[in-house]
KEFIMI-469754 format. One record per residue (C-alpha): residue in one letter; residue number from 1; x, y negated, z. Coordinates in steps of 0.05 Angstrom, whole numbers. Each point is the difference from the previous one (the first is absolute). Layout:
(pt 'A', NUM, (X, Y, Z))
...
This chain:
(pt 'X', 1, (-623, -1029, -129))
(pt 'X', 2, (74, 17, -6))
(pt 'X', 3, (19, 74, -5))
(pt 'X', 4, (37, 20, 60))
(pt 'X', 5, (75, 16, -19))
(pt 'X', 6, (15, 77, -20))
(pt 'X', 7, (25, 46, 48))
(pt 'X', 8, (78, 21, 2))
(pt 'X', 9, (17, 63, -15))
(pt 'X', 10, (35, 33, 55))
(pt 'X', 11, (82, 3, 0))
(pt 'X', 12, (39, 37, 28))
(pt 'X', 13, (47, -17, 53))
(pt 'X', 14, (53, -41, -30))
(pt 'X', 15, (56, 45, 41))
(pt 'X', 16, (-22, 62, -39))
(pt 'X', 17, (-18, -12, -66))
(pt 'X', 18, (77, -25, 8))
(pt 'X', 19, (27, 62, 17))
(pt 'X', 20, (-43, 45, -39))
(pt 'X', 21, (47, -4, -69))
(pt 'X', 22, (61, 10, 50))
(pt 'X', 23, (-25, 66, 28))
(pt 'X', 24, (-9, 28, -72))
(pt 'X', 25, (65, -23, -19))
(pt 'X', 26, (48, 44, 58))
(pt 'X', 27, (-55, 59, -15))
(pt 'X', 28, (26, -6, -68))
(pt 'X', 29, (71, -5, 22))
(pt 'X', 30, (-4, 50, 40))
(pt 'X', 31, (-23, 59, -47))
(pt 'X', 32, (51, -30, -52))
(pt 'X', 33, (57, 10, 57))
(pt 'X', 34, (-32, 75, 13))
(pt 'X', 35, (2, 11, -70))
(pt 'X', 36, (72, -23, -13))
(pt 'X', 37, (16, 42, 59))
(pt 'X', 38, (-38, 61, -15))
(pt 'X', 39, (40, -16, -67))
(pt 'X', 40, (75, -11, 21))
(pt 'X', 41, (-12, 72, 55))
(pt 'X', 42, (-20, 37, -66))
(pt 'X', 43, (60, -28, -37))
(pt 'X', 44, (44, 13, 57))
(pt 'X', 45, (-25, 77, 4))
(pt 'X', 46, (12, 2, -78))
(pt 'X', 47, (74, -24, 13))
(pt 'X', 48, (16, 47, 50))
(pt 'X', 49, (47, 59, -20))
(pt 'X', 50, (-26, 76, -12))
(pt 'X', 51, (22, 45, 62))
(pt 'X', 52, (55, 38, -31))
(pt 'X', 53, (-2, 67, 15))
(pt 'X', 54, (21, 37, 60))
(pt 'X', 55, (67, 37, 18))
(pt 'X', 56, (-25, 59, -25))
(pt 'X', 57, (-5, -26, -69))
(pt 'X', 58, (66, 13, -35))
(pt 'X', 59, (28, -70, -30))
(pt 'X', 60, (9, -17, -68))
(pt 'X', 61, (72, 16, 8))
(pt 'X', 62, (-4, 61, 35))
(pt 'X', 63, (-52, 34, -57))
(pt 'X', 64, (52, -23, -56))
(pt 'X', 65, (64, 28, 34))
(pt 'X', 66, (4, 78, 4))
(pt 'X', 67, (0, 60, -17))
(pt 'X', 68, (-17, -28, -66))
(pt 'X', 69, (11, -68, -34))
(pt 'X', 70, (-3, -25, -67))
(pt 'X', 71, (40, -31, -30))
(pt 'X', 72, (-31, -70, -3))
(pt 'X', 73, (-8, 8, 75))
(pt 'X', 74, (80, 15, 10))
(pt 'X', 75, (13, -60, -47))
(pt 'X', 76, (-36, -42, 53))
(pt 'X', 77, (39, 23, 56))
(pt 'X', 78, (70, 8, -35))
(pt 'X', 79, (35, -33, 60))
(pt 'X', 80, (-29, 27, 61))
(pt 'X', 81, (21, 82, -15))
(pt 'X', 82, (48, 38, -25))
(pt 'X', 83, (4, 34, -68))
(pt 'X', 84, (41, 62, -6))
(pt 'X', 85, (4, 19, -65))
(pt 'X', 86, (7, 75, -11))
(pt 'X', 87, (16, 5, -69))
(pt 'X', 88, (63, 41, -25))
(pt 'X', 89, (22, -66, -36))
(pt 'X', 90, (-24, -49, 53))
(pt 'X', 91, (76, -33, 7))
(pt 'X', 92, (2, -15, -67))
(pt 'X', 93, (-73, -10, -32))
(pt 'X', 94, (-39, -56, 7))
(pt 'X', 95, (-49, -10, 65))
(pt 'X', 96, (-46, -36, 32))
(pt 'X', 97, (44, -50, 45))
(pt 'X', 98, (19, 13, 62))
(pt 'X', 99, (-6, 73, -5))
(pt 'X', 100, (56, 46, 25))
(pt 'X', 101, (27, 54, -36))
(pt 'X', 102, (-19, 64, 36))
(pt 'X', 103, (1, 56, -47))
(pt 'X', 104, (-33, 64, 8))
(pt 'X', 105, (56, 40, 5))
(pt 'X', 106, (33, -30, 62))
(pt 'X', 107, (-65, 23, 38))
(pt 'X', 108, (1, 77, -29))
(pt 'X', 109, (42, 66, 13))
(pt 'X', 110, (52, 28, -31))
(pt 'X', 111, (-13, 34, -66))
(pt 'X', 112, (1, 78, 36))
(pt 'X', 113, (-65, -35, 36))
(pt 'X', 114, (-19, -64, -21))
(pt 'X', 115, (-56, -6, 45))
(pt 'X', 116, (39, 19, 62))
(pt 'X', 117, (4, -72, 49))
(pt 'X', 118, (70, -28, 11))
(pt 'X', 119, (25, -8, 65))
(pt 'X', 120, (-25, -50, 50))
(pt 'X', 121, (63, -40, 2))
(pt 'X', 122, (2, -1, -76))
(pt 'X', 123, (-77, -34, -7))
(pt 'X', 124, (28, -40, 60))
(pt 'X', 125, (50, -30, -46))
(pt 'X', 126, (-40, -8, -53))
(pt 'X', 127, (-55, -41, 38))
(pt 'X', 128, (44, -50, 32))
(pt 'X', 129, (37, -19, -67))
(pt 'X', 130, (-79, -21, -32))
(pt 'X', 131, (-10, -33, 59))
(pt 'X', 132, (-62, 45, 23))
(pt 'X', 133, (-26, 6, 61))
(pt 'X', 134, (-63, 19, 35))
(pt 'X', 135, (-33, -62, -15))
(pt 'X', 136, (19, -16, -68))
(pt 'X', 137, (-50, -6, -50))
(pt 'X', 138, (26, 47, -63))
(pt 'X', 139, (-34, 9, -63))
(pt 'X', 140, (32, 66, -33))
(pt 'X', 141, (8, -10, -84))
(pt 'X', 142, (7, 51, -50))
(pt 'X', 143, (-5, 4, -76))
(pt 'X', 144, (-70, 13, -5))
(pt 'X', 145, (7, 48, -63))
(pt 'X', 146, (-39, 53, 18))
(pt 'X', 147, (-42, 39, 59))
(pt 'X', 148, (69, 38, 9))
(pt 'X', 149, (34, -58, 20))
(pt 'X', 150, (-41, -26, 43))
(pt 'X', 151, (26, 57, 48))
(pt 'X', 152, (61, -40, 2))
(pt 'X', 153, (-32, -60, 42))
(pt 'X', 154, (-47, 47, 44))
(pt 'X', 155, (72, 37, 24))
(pt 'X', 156, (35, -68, 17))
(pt 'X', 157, (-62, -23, 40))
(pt 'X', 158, (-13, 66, 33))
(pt 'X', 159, (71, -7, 24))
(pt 'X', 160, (2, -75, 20))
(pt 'X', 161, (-66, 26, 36))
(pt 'X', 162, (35, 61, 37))
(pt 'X', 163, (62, -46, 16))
(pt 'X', 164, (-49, -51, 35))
(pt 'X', 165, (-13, -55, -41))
(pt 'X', 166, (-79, -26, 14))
(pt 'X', 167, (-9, -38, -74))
(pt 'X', 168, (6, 26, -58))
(pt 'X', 169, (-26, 1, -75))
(pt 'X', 170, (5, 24, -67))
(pt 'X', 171, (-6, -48, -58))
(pt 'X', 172, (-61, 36, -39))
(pt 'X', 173, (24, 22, -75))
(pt 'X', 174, (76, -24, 25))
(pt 'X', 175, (40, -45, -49))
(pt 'X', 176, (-51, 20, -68))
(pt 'X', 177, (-58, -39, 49))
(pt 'X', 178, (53, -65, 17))
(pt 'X', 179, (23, -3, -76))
(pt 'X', 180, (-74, 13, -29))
(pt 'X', 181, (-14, -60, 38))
(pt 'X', 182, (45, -40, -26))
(pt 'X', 183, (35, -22, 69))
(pt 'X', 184, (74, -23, 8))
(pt 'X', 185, (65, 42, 0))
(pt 'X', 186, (71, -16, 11))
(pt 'X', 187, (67, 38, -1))
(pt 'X', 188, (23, -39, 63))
(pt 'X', 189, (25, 42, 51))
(pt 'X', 190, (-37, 3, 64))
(pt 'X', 191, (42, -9, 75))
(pt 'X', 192, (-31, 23, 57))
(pt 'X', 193, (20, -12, 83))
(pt 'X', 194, (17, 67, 25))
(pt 'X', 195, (-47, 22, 53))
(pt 'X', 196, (19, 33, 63))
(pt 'X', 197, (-63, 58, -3))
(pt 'X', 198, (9, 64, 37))
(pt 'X', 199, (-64, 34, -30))
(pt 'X', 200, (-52, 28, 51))
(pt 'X', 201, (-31, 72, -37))
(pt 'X', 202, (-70, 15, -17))
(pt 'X', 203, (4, 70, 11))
(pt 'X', 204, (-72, 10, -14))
(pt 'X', 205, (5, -17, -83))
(pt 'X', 206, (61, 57, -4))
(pt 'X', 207, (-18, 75, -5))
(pt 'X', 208, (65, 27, 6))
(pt 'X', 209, (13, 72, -29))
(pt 'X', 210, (-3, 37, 79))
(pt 'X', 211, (-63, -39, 13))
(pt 'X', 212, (-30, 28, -74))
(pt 'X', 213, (16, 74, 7))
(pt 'X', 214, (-24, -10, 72))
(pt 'X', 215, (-64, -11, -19))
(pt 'X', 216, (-7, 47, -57))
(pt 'X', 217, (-66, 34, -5))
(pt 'X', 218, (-28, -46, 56))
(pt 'X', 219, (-68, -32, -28))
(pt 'X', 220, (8, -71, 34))
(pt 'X', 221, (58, -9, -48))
(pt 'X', 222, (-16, -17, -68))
(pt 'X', 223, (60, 6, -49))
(pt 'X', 224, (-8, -35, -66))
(pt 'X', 225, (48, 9, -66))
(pt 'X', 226, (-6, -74, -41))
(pt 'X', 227, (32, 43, -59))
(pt 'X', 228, (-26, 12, -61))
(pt 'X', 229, (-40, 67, -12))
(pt 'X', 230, (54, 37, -23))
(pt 'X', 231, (46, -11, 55))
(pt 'X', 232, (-46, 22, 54))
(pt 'X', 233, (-22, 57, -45))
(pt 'X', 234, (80, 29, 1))
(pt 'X', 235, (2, -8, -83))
(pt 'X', 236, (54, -49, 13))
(pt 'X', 237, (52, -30, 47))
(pt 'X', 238, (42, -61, 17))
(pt 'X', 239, (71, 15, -22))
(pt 'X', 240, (27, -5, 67))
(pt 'X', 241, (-49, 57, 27))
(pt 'X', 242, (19, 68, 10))
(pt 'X', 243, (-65, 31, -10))
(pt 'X', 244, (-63, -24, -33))
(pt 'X', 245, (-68, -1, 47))
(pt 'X', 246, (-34, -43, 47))
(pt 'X', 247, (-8, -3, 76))
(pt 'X', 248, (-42, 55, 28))
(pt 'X', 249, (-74, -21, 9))
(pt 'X', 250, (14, -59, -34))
(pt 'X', 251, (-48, -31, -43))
(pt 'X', 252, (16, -43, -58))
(pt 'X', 253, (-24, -76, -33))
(pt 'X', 254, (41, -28, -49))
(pt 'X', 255, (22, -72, 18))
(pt 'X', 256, (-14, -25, -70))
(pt 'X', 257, (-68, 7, 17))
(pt 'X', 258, (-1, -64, 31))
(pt 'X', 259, (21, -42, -62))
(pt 'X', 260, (-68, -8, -21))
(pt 'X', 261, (26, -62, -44))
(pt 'X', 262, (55, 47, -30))
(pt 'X', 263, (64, -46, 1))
(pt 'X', 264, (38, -10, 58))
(pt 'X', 265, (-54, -43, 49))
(pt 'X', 266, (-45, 36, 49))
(pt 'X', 267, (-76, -23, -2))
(pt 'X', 268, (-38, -47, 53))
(pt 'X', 269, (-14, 43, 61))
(pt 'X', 270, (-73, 13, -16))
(pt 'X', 271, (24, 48, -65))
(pt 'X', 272, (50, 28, 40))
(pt 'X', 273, (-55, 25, 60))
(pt 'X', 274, (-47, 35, -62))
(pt 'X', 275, (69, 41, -25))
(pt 'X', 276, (14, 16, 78))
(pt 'X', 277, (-67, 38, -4))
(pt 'X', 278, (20, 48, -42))
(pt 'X', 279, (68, 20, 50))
(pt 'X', 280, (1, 63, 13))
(pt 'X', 281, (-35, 19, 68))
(pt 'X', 282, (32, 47, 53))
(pt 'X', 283, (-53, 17, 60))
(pt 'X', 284, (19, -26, 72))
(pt 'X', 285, (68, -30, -29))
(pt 'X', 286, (14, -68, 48))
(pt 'X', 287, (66, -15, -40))
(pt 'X', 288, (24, 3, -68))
(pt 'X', 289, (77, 8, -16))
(pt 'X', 290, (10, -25, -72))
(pt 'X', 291, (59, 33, -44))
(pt 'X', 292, (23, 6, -72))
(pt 'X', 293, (72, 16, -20))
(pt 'X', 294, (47, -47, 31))
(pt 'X', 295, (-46, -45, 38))
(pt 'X', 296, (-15, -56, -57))
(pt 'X', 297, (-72, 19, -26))
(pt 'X', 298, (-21, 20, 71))
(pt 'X', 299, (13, -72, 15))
(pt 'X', 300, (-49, -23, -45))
(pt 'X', 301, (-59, 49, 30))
(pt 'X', 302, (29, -16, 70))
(pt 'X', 303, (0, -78, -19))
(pt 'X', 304, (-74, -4, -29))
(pt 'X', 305, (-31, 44, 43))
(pt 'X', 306, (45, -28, 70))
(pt 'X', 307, (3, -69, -21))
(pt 'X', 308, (-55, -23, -56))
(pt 'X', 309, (-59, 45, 28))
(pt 'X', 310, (26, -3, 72))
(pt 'X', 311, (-19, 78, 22))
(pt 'X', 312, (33, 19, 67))
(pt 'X', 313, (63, 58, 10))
(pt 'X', 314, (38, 0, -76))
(pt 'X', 315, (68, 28, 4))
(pt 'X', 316, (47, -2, -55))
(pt 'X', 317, (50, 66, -3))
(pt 'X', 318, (64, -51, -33))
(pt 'X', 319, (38, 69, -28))
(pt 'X', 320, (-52, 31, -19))
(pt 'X', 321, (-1, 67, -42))
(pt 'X', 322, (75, -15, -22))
(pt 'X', 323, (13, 1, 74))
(pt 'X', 324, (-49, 60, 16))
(pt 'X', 325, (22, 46, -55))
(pt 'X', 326, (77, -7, 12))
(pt 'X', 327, (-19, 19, 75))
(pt 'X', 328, (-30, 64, -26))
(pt 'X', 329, (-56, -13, 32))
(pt 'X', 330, (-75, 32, -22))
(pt 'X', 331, (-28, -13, -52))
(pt 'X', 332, (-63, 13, -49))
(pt 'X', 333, (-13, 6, -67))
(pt 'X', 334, (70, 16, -14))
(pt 'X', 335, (8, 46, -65))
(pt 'X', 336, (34, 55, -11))
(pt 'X', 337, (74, 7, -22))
(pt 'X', 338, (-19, 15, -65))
(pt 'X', 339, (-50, -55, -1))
(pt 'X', 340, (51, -46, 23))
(pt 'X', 341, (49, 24, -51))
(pt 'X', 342, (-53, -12, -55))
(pt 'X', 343, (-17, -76, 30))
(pt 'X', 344, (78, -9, -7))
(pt 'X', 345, (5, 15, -76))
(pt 'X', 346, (-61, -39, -16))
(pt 'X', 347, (26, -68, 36))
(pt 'X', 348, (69, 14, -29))
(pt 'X', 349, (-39, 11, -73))
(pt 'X', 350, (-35, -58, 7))
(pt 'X', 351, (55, -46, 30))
(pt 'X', 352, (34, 20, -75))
């Protein structure tokens, strides 16, 4: 008897086991297209550019220009401002190009009262010919010798800043910092456009000598010598002063104090705040008139505390004690005759 024949094994539809392969196939495609999408997004965010920062943030431009700049920092902006070169020799010495001769002395008083400032019309004058005006950008250069020089600079931009003009900077350690760096000097001359400037006054950097002995003994004032010890103490004078002394009420810091690098370059701003600590302190004083002998180391006290450290109400008092002793005006710590007499001798011994 013959077997019967075996039984088939069930199959599946022919439609499906057709299309089974086919479904796994666009699943696969599918996550690889999610994947290279998830992929290219993540790329995409990579590529994007960093938010820059607001308008508050100062630009890179802005934190290199002013008060200070280096002098790599000037090198890199050569064309866009104007150099006035203050030295005594800056007609004839080498400079850095396309900086103006400005010397210091066409910006001082006469030699009875060197600090004393020259009338309006004659700053007027000397503004338009450099081509200044209220928008120029002007970086102020000196020698850079010493902390005594650096006086020089701090007067020109306190002026240019009383006359009106909005940007303004010193070259830090003046021509010793451009020629220690090895940067590039000519003898060309330098011609400027004449501007047509009328200067607009900031009265509120100028203590004039009515507004000082106006507020004389009043305790919101704070009056503060830059000389050295011996000035303020009355054991010596500038030769243009009729009497040794100081202001009345006035307390003294030296403005050498804030050459902390000795030379003629002023320290980053974070050494210059510790040596501000130790100013002298004056209780309830809201403004601070700084003085010297003819205006040029107050500058420097007036520029680092005004411009560098940014504390509110500094006046500068441009004559000075020159100014205030040929007024005959109070004084302290003025010796007596005799004393004076002896002072005299000794400078006259040692000048020998």
């Amino acid at each position: 008897m013959n077997a019967p024949p075996p039984t088939p094994t069930p199959r599946a539809p022919a439609s499906h086991a057709a299309s089974a392969p086919y479904w796994r196939r666009f699943c696969r495609i599918c996550a690889l297209g999610w994947l290279l999408a998830a992929w290219a997004l993540q790329q995409g965010v990579n590529a994007m550019p960093v938010p820059q920062p607001g308008p508050q943030a100062p630009t890179t431009e802005r934190r290199a220009f002013g008060p200070l700049i280096s002098a790599p920092a000037l090198a890199a902006q050569v064309a866009r401002v104007r150099i006035l070169d203050i030295r005594d020799d800056a007609a004839d010495a080498a400079h850095i190009p396309g900086a103006v001769a400005a010397p210091y002395a066409l910006w001082r008083g006469p030699a009875s009262n060197p600090g004393a400032l020259l009338p309006l019309s004659q700053f007027t004058a000397l503004l338009r010919r450099l081509g200044l005006d209220a928008t120029t950008p002007v970086v102020i250069v000196a020698a850079g010798s010493d902390a005594s020089d650096f006086g020089a600079p701090a007067r020109v931009y306190w002026t240019l800043k009383w006359l009106g003009l909005q940007h303004l900077a010193i070259l830090n350690g003046g021509m010793a910092a451009w020629q220690a760096a090895a940067l590039p000097l000519t003898r060309a001359p330098t011609r400027v456009a004449p501007s047509p400037y009328t200067p607009v006054l900031d009265a509120a950097v100028l203590a004039t000598r009515a507004q000082v002995e106006r507020d004389l003994g009043h305790p919101g004032t704070l009056l503060l010598d830059a000389r050295p010890r011996a000035f303020y103490l009355g054991q010596t004078k500038a030769a243009a002063a009729t009497r040794p002394g100081t202001l009345p009420g006035a307390l003294d810091f030296d403005n050498a104090r804030w050459f902390a690098l000795c030379g003629g370059a002023l320290p980053d701003a974070a050494v210059l705040q510790q040596i501000a600590r130790t100013l002298p302190k004056q209780r309830d004083a809201r403004q601070t008139v700084s003085f010297c002998n003819t205006g040029h180391w107050a500058a420097t006290n007036w520029f680092v505390l005004s411009e560098v450290l940014h504390q509110p109400h500094l006046a500068l008092y441009p004559g000075s004690m020159v100014d205030w002793s040929r007024a005959d005006a109070p004084m302290a710590h003025v010796p007596t005759r005799l004393q004076q007499l002896w002072q005299q001798l000794e400078q006259t011994w040692q000048a020998l």
